[in-house]
C-alpha positions in Angstrom: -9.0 3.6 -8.2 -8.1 0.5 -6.8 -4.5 -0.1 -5.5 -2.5 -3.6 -6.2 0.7 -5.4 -5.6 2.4 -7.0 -8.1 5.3 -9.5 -8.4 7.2 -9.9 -11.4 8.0 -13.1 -12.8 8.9 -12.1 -16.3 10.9 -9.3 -16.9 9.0 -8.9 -20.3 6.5 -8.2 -18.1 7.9 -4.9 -17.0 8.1 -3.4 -20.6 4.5 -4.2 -20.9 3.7 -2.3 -17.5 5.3 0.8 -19.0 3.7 0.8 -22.2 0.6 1.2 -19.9 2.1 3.9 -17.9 3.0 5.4 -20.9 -1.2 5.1 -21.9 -2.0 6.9 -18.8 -3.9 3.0 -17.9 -2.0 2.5 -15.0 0.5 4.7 -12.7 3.6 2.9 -11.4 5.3 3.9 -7.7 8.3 2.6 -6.1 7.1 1.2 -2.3 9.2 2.3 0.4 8.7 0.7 3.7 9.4 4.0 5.1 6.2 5.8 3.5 4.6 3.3 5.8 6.0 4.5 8.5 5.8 8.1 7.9 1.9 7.4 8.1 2.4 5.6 11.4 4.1 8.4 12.9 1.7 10.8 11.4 -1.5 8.6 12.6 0.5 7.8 16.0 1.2 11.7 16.6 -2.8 12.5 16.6 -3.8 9.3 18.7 -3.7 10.1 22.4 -3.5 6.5 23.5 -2.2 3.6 21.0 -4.3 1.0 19.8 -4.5 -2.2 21.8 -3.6 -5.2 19.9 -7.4 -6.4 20.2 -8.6 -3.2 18.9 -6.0 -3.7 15.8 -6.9 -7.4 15.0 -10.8 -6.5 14.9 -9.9 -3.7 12.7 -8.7 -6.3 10.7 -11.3 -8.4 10.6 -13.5 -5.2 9.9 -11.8 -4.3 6.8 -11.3 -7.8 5.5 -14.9 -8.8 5.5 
């Protein structure tokens, strides 16, 4: 499974998006900044010391390349 954002430009385009949903293609969610913050807390809660900003950017960098 591979996980995308999409903006809508069209708004036909949105009828066409649920006709796939509808084909079990593609499944649509609503994002909600606070599901990424529940996992912050969550990942946060486990984590005895917090990640130093270096440590965050080469994580980065890890997952990017």
């Amino acid at each position: 499974m591979e996980t995308i954002k999409v903006d809508i430009l069209n708004p036909k385009v949105r009828k066409l998006l649920k006709d796939l949903a509808d084909l079990d293609l593609i499944a649509i969610r609503k994002y909600d900044k606070s599901d990424f913050s529940e996992i912050l807390k969550k990942l946060r809660a486990k984590s005895v010391t917090a990640p130093s900003p270096d440590e965050i950017a080469s994580e980065v960098e890890a997952v990017r390349s």
